[in-house]
LOBADO-728280 format. One record per residue: residue number from 0; chain; x, y, z of N, C-alpha, C in turn. Coordinates in nm, 4 decimals, decimal comma. Atoms other than C-alpha are relative to their C-alpha. Example, Ala and Ser with C-alpha at 12.3 -4.5 7.8 and 13.67 -1.06 7.14 Angstrom:
2
seq | mol | n.east | n.north | n.up | ca.east | ca.north | ca.up | c.east | c.north | c.up
0 | A | 0,0890 | -0,1190 | 0,0000 | 1,2300 | -0,4500 | 0,7800 | 0,0900 | 0,1200 | 0,0000
1 | A | -0,0820 | -0,1190 | -0,0060 | 1,3670 | -0,1060 | 0,7140 | -0,0770 | 0,1090 | 0,0730
***
This chain:
128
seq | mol | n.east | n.north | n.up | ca.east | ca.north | ca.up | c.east | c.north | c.up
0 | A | 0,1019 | -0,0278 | -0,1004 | 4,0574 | -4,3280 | 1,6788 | -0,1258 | -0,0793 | -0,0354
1 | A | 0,1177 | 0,0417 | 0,0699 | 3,7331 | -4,5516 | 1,6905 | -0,1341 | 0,0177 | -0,0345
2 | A | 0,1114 | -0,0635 | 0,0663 | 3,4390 | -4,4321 | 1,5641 | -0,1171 | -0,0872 | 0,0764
3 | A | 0,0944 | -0,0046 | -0,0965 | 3,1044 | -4,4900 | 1,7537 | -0,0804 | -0,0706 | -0,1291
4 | A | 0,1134 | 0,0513 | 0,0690 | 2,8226 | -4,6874 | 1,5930 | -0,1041 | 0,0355 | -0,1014
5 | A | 0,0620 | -0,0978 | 0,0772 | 2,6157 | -4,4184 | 1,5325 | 0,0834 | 0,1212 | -0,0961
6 | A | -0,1219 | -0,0442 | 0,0676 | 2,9066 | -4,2360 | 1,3822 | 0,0361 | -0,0391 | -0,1436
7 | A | -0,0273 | 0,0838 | 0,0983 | 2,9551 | -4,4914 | 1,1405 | -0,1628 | 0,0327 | -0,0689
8 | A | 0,0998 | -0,0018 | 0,0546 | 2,5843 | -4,4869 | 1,0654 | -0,0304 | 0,1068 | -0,0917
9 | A | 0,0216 | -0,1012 | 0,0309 | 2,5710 | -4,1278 | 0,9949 | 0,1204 | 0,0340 | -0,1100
10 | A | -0,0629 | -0,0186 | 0,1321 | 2,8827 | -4,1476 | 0,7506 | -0,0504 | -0,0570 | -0,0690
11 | A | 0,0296 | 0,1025 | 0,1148 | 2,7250 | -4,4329 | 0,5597 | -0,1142 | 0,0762 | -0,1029
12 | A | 0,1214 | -0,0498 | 0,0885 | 2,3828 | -4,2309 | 0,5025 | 0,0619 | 0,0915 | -0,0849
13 | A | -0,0763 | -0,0876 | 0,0654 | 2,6103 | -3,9455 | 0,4336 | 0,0479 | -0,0120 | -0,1766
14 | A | -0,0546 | 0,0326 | 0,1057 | 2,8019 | -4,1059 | 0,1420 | -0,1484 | -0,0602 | -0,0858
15 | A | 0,1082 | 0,0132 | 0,0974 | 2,4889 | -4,2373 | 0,0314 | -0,0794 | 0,1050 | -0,0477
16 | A | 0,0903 | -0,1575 | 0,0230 | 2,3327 | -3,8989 | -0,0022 | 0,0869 | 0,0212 | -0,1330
17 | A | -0,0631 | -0,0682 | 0,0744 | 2,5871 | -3,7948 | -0,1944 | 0,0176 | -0,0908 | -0,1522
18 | A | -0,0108 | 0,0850 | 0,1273 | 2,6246 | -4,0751 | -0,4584 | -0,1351 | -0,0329 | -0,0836
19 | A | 0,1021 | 0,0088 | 0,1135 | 2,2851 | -4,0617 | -0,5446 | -0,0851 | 0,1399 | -0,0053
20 | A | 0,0579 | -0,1010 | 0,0340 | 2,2791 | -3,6710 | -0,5885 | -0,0429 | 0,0048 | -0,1293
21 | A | 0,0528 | -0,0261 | 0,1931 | 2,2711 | -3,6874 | -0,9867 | -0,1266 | -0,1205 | -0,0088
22 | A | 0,1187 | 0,1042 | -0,0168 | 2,0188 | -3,9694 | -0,9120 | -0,1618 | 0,1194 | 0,0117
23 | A | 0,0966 | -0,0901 | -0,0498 | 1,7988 | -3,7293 | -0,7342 | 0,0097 | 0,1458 | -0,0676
24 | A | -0,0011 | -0,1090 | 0,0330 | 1,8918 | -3,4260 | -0,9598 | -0,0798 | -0,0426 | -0,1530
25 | A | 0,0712 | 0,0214 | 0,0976 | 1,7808 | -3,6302 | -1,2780 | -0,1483 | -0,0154 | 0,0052
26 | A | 0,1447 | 0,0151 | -0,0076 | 1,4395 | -3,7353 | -1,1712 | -0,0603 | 0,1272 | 0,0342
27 | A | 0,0734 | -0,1364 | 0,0216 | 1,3706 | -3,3559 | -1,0643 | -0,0116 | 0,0585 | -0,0887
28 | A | 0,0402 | -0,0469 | 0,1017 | 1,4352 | -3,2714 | -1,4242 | -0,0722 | -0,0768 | -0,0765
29 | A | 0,0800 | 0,0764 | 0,0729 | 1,2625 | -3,5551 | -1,5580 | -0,1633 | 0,0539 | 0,0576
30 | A | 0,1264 | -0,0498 | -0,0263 | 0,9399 | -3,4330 | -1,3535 | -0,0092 | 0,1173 | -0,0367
31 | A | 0,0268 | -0,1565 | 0,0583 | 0,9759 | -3,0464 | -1,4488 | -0,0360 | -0,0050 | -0,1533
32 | A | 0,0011 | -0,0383 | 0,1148 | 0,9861 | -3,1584 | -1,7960 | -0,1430 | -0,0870 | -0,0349
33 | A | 0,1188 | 0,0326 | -0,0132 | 0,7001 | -3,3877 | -1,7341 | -0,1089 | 0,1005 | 0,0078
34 | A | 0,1588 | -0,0986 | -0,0554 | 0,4529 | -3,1201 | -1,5964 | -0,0022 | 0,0886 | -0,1105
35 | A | -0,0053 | -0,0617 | 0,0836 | 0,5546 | -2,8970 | -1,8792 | -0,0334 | -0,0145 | -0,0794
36 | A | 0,0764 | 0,0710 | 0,0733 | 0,4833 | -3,1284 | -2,1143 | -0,1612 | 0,0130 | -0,0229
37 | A | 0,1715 | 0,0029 | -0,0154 | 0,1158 | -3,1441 | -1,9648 | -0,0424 | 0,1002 | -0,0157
38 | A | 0,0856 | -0,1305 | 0,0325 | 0,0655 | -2,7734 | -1,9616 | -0,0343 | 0,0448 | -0,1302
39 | A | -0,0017 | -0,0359 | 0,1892 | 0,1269 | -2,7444 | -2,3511 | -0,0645 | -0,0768 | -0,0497
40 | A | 0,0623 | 0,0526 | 0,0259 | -0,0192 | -3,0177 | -2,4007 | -0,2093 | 0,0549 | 0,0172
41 | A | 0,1183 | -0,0395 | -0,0063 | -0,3620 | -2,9177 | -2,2745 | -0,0211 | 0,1405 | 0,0771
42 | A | 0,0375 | -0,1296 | -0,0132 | -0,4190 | -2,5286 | -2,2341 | -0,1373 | 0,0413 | 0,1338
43 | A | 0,0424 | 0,0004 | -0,0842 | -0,5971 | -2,4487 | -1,9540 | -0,0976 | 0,1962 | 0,0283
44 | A | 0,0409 | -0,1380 | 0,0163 | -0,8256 | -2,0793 | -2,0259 | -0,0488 | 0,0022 | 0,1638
45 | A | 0,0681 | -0,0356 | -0,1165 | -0,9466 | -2,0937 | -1,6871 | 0,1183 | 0,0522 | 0,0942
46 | A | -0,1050 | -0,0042 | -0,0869 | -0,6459 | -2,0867 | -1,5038 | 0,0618 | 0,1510 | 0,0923
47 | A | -0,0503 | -0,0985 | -0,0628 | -0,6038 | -1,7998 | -1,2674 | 0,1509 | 0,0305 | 0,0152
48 | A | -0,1498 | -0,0414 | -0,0227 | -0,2155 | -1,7898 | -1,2602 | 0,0299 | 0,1037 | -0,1229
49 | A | -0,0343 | -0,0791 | 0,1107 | -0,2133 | -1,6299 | -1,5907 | -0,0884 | 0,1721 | -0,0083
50 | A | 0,0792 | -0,1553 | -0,0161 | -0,3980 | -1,2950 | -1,4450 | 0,1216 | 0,1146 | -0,0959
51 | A | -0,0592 | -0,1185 | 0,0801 | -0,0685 | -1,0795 | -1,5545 | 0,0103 | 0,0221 | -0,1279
52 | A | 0,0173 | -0,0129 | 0,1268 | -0,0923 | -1,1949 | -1,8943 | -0,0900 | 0,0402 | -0,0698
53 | A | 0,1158 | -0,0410 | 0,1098 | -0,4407 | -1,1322 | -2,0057 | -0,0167 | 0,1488 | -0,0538
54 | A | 0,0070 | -0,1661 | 0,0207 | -0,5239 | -0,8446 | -2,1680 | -0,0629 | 0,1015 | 0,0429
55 | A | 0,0711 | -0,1053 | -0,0695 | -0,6413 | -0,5254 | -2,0241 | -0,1117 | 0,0540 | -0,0584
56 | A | 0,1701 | 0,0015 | 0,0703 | -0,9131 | -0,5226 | -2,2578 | -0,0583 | -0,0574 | 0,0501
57 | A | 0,1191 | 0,0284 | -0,0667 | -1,0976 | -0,7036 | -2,0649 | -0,0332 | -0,0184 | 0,1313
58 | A | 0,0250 | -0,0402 | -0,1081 | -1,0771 | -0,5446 | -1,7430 | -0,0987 | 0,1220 | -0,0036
59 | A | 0,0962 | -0,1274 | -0,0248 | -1,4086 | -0,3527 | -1,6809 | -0,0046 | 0,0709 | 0,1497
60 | A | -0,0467 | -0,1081 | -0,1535 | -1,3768 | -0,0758 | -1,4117 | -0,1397 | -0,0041 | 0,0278
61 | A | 0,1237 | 0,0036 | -0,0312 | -1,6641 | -0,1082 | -1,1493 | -0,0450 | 0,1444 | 0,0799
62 | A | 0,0741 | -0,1352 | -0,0505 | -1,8801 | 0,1770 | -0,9952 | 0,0592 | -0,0384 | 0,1307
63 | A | -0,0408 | 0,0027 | -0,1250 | -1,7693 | 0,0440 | -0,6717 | 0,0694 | 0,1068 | 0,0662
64 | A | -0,0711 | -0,0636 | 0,0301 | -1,5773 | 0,3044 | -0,4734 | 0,0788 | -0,1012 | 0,1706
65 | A | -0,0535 | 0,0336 | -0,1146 | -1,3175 | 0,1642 | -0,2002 | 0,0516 | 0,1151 | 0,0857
66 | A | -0,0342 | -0,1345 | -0,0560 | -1,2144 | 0,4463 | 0,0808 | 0,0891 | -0,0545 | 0,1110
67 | A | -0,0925 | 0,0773 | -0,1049 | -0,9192 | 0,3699 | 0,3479 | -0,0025 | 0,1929 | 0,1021
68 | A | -0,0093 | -0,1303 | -0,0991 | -0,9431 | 0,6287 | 0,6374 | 0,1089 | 0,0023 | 0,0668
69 | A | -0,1291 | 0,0412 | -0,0581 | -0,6170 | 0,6806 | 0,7455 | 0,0370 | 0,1432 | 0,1103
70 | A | 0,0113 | -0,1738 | -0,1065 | -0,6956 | 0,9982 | 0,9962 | 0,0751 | -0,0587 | 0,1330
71 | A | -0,0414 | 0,0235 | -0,1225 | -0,6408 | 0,7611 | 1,2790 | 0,1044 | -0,0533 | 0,0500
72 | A | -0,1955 | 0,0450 | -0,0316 | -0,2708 | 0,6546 | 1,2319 | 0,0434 | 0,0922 | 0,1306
73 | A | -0,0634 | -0,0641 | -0,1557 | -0,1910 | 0,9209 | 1,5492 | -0,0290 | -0,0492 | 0,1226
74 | A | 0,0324 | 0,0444 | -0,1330 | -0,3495 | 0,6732 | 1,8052 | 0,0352 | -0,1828 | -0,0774
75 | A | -0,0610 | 0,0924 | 0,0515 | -0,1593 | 0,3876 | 1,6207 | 0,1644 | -0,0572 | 0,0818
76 | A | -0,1292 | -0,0032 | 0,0223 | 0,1767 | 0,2425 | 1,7141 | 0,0524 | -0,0600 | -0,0991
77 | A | -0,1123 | 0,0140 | 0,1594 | 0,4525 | 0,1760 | 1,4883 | -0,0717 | -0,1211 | -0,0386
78 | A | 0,0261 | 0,1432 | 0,0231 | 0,3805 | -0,1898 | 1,4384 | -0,0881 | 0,0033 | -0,0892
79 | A | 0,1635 | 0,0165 | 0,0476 | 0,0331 | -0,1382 | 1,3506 | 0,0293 | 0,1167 | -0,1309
80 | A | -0,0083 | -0,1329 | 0,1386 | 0,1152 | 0,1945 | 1,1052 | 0,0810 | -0,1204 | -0,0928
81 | A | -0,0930 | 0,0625 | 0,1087 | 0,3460 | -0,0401 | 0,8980 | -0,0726 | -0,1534 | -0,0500
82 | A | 0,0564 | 0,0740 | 0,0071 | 0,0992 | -0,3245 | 0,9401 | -0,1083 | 0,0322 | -0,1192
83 | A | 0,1100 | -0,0553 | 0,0539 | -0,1596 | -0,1280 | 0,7692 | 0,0624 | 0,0727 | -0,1346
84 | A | -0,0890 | -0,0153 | 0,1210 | 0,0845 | 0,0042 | 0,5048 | -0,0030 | -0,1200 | -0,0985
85 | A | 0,0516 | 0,1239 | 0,1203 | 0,0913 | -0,3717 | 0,4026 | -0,0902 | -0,0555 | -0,0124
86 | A | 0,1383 | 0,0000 | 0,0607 | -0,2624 | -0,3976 | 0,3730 | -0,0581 | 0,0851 | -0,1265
87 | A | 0,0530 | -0,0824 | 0,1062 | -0,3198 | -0,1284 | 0,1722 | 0,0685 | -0,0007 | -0,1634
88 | A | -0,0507 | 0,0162 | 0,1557 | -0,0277 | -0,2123 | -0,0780 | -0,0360 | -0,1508 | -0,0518
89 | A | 0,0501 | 0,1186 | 0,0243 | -0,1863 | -0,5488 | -0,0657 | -0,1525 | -0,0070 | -0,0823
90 | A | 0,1151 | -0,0231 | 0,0214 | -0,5218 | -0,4107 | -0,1328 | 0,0142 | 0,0864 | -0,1639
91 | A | -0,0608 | -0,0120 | 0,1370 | -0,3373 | -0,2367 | -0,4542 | 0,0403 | -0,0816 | -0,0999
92 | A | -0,0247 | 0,0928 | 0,1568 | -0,2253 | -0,4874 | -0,6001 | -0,0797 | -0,0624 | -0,0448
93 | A | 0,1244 | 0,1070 | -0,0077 | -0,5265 | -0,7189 | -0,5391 | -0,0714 | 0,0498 | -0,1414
94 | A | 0,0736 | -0,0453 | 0,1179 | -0,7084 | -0,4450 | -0,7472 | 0,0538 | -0,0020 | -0,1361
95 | A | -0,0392 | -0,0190 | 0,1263 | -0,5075 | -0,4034 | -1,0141 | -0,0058 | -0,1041 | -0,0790
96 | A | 0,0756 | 0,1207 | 0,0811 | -0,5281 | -0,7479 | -1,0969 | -0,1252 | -0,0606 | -0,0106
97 | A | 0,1013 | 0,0874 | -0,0124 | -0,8720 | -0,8095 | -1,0459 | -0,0769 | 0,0263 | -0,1635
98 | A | 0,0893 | -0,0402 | 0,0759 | -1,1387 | -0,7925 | -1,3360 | -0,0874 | 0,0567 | 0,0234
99 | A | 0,1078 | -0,1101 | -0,0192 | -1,3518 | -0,5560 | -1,1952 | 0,0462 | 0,0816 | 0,0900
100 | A | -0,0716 | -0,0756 | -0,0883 | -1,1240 | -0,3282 | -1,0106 | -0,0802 | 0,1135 | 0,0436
101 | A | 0,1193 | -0,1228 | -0,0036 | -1,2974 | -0,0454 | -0,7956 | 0,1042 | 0,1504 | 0,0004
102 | A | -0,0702 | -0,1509 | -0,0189 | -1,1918 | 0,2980 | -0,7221 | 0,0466 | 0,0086 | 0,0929
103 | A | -0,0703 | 0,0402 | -0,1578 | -0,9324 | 0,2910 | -0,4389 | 0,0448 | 0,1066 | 0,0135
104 | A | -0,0152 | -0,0840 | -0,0387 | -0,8853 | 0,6073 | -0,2477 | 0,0092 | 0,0040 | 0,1473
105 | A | -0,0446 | -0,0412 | -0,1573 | -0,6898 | 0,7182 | 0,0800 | -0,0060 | 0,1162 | 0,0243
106 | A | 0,0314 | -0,1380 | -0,0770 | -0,8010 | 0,9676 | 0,2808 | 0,0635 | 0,0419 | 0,1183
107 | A | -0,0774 | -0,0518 | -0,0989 | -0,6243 | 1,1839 | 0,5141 | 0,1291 | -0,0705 | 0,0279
108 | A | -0,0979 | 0,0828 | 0,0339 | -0,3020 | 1,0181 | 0,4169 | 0,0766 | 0,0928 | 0,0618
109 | A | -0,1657 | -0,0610 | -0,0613 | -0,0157 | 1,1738 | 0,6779 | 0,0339 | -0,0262 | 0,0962
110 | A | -0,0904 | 0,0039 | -0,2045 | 0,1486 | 1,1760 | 1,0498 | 0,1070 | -0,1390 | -0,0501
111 | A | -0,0574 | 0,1416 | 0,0121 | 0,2907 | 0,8174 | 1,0447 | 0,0393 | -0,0882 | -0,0808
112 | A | 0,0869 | 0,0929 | 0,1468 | 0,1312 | 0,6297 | 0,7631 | 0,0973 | 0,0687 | -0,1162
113 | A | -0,0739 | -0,0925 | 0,0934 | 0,2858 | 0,9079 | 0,5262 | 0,1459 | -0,0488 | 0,0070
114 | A | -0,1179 | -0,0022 | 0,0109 | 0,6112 | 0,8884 | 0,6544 | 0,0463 | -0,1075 | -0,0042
115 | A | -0,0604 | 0,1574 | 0,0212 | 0,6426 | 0,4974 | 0,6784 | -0,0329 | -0,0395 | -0,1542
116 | A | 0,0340 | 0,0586 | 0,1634 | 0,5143 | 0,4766 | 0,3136 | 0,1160 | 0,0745 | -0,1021
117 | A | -0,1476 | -0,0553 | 0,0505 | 0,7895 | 0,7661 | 0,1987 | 0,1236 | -0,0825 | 0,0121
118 | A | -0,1046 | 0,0676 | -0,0444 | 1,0415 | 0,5699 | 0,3770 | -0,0058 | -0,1137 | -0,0715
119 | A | -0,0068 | 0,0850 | 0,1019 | 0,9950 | 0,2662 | 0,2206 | -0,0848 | -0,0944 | -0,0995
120 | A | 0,0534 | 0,0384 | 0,1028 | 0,7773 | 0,2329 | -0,0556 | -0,0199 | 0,1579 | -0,1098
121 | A | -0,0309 | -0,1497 | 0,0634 | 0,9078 | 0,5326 | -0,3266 | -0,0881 | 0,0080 | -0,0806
122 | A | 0,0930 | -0,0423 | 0,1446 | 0,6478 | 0,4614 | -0,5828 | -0,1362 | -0,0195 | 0,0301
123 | A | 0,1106 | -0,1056 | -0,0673 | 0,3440 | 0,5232 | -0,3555 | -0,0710 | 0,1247 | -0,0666
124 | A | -0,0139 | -0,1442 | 0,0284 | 0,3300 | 0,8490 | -0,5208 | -0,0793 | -0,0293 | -0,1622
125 | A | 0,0600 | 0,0377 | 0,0768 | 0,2209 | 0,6862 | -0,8286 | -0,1033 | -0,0867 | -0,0351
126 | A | 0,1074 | 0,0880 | -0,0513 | -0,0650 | 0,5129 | -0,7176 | -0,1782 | 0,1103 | -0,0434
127 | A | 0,1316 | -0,0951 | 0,0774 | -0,3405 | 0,8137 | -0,8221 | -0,0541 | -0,0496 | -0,1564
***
């Protein structure tokens, strides 16, 4: 059967893809081991990625107090109750890693809100 032009074209790139996968698999480990290189090489104390590592000694707790009013989840629909669920576990975590974390407290926590956070987020409960 004869094969079409573009047919042909599209096996050729094909086979070329493929013969220079270990081509293209070596130079991605040659760069990973590059950048790695550089990080050890020069230490970087500033570097915000390393928030989970530092030590909790030197997280000072601020007077701040944060307050989430959650009375009005009954003139909410769903969307928005589950929307606001991932704000607030967003707004948890934020704190926990920050260096000056405030005091984060939900008020009137039930109807909706309650039951979409039972449902699926079980360790909610340990958030006091």
């Amino acid at each position: 059967e004869p094969m079409s032009k573009r047919q042909r074209k599209k096996l050729l790139k094909q086979k070329q893809w493929e013969e220079q996968k270990d081509l293209r698999r070596q130079k991605r480990k040659e760069k990973r081991q590059k950048r790695k290189l550089e990080r050890q090489s020069k230490p970087d104390f500033s570097n915000e990625g390393n928030d989970r590592k530092r030590m909790r000694k030197e997280v000072v707790p601020s007077t701040l107090r944060l307050i989430v009013d959650c009375s009005f989840d009954n003139l909410m629909v769903l969307k928005d109750v589950k929307k606001l669920h991932k704000q607030i576990q967003r707004c948890y975590a934020e704190n926990r890693k920050a260096f000056h974390p405030v005091q984060f407290y939900l008020t009137s926590h039930g109807g909706q809100l309650k039951n979409n956070m039972n449902e699926n987020d079980k360790g909610w409960v340990n958030w006091k």
